[in-house]
N, C-alpha and C positions, 0 to 999 in steps of 0.2 A: 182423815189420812194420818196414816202413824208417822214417828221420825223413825228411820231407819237405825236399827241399835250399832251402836259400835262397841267392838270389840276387839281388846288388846290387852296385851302385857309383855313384860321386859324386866332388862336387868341396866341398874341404875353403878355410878360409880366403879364401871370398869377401867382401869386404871394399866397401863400396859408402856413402856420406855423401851427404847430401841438403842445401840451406839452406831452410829457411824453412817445412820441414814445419810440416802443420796442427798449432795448438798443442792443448795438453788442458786444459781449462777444464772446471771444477764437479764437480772430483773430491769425495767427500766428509769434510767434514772431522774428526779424533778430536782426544782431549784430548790424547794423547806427541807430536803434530806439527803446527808448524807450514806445514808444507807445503797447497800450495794451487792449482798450476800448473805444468807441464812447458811452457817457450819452444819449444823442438822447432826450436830460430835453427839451431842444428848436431844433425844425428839421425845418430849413426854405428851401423852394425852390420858384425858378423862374422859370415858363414851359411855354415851345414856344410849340403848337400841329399846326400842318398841314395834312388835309386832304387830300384827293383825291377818282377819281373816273369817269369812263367815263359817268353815269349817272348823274354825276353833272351838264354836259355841258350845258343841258339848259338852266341853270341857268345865265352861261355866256351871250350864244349865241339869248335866246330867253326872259329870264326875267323872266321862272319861276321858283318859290322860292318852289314847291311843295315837292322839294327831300331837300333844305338847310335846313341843323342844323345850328340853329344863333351859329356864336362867342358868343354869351354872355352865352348859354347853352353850349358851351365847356367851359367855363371859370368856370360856376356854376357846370359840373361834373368832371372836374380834384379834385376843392377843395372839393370837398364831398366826394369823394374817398379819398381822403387823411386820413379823419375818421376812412374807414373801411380798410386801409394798415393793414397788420398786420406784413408785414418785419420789415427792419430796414436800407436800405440804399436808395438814392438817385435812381438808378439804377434800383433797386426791385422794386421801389413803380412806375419809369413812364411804366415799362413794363406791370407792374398789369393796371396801365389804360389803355394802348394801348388796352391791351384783349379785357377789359371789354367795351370801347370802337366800337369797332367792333364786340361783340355779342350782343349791345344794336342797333348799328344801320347800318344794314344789307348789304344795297346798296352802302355804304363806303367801296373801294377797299383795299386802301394805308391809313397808320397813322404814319406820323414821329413826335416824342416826344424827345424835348431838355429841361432838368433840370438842373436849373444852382443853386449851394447851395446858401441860403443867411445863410452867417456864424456868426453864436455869440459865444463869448470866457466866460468863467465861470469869475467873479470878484471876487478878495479876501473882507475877511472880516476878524476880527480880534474875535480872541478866546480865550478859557481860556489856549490854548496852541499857542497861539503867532497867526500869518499872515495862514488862510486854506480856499482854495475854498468853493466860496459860490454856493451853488447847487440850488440856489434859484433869485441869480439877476447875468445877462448876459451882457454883451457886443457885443452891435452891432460892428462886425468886416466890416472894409475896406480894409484888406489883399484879400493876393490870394483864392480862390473858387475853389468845385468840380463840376464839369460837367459830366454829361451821358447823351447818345443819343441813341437813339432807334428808327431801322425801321420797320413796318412791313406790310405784304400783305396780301389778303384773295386769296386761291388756291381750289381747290376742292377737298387737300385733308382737308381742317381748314385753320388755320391763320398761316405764318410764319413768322419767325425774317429771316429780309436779312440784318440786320447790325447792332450794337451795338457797343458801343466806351466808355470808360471814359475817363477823367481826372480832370489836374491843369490847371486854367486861372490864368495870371498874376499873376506870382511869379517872386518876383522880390529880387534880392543878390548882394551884393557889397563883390569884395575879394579886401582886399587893399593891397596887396601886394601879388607876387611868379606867379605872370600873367609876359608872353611873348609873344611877335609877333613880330617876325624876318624872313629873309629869302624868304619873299614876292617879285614876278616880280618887279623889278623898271626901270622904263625907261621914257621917256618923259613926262607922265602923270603922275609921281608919287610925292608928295608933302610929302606925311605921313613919320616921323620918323619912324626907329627901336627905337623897347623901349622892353627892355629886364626886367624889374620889375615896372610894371604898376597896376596900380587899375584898377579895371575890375568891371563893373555896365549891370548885364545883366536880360532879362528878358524873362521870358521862359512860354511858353505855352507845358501841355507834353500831350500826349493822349497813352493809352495803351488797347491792344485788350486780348479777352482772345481763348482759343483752344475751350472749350466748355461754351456757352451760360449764361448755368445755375450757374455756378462759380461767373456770374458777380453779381447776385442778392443779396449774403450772405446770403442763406440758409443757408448753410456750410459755418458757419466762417473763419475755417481754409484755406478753399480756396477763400476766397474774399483779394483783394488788395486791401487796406485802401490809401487813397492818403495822409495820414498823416505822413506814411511810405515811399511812393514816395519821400518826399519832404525832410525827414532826409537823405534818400541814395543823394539828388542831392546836400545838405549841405555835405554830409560826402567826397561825392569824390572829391566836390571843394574844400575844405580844403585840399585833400591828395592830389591834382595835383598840379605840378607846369606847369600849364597850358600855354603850347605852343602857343592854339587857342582855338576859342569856340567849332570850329567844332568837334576836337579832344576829347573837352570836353564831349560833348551830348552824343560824341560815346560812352566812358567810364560808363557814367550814364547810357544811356540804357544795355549796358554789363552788370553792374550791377544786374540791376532792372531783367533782364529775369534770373539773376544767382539765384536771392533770389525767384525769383517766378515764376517759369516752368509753371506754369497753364497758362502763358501770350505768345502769338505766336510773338508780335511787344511793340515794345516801337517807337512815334514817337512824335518828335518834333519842336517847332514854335519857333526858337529865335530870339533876338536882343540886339546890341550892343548899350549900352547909358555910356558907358564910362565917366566919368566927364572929363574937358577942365581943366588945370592946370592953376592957378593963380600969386602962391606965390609957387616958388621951394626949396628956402631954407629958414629955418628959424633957427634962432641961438639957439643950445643948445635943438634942439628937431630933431624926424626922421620924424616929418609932414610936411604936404604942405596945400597951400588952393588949393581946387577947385571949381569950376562953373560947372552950366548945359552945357551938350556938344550940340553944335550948329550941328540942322538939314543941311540932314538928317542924319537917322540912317543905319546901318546894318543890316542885317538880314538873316538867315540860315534857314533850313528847312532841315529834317534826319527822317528816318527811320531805326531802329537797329532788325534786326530779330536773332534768336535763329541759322541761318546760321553765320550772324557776333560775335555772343557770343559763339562760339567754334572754329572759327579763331580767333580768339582773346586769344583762352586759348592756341591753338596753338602757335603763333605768340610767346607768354608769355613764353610756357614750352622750347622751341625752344634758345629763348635768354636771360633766365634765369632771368627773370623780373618776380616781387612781385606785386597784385594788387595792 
């Protein structure tokens, strides 16, 4: 039996900003954040689109271009659509093209759509009441970004969504101190100390799914998960753990993240350990140290948390009399 060929292509790094997108108002609010509203004054995204289609084949196999949509008219209808969005999240807006997409051009089987945020931060300016966001001049941000992905098919009964995903890229945290890793196998290959209060330099890619679809777009504010809130819960619980392992960590954070927001079936995530390399251990008359960049390579984990692990978890908890 053959594998069934697949067959696609796309246009990478399209890059398209709006001003004055609809804002997102009535998200709901948790205890780790303060958050409360996306301005949406500047809405940048990056979108990867990839096609497909068994009619494409020709185009591979024989040269003709009769059925291809150039890359460059995907690149010229992402950002034109962008115009007529009338949501307000990352998420909403590549689904809306995906549709539109595949009602515009027929023979197109498969459309998978990745949006990755390009983020600007508000700059202060100075008022007749001291230091207030300026709603007017932005900051291109080099922090961590939101992502959504979207796949979808054409069936005979319309089009389907067979997958949908958000998140955070490169988010990266330093806790300097109340990090442990002890109790590790050690035997002939083992070099690495126990260090039972360590600085801890980690770097987390998170992705989280929802139970229904339509949740993810922020129609309904109150059911959309803002990744601005993701990021206060993965600061809130670093801080409140005194962190054994990463592993341990992730777990707790996606615990979490499905405790505050039931609409979500999975929290999963990408880590890695960049721990700084210790330089200077004591210094007189302070509780610092120096460090250096830690020499490759790195660490790294990989976790998925379902709403199965987030009520063993409360068991585990009620059981032995442990406080989140």
């Amino acid at each position: 039996m053959g594998k069934e060929r697949y067959v696609s292509y796309g246009k990478g790094d399209v890059f398209a900003y709006r001003t004055f997108l609809k804002p997102l108002n009535g998200v709901k609010q948790i205890p780790e954040s303060n958050f409360t509203e996306r301005s949406n004054i500047v809405f940048g995204v990056n979108v990867k689109v990839e096609v497909g289609g068994e009619k494409l084949l020709p185009s591979f196999t024989e040269g003709d271009n009769s059925l291809v949509v150039a890359t460059d008219s995907m690149k010229n209808f992402v950002q034109r659509h962008l115009g007529s969005y009338e949501g307000s999240t990352i998420e909403g807006f590549i689904q809306y093209v995906g549709e539109e997409f595949l009602k515009k051009y027929e023979h197109i089987d498969t459309i998978k759509l990745i949006g990755e945020e390009v983020p600007f931060e508000p700059s202060t300016r100075l008022s007749a009441s001291g230091l207030v966001e300026s709603d007017l001049v932005f900051k291109h941000s080099r922090n961590e970004k939101v992502v959504a992905q979207i796949e979808m098919i054409r069936t005979q009964n319309g089009i389907e969504v067979v997958g949908q995903n958000s998140g955070i890229l490169d988010l990266q945290l330093i806790k300097v101190r109340g990090n442990s890793f002890v109790g590790f196998i050690r035997d002939e290959y083992t070099t690495l100390p126990e260090d039972s209060n360590r600085p801890l330099f980690i770097y987390l890619n998170i992705g989280w799914e929802y139970e229904e679809l339509q949740d993810s777009t922020g129609v309904v504010p109150s059911l959309y998960v803002c990744a601005e809130q993701i990021k206060d819960i993965v600061t809130s619980v670093f801080h409140e753990l005194e962190t054994p392992s990463i592993q341990y960590l992730i777990f707790l954070i996606g615990c979490r993240v499905l405790e505050r927001f039931p609409q979500l079936i999975e929290v999963h995530f990408q880590s890695q350990n960049h721990t700084w390399d210790s330089v200077v251990e004591d210094i007189p008359n302070s509780e610092g140290k120096v460090y250096t960049e830690p020499r490759p390579p790195y660490g790294f984990q990989q976790f998925s948390v379902t709403k199965e692990d987030l009520q063993q978890n409360k068991e585990y908890a009620d059981t032995n009399n442990l406080s989140k």
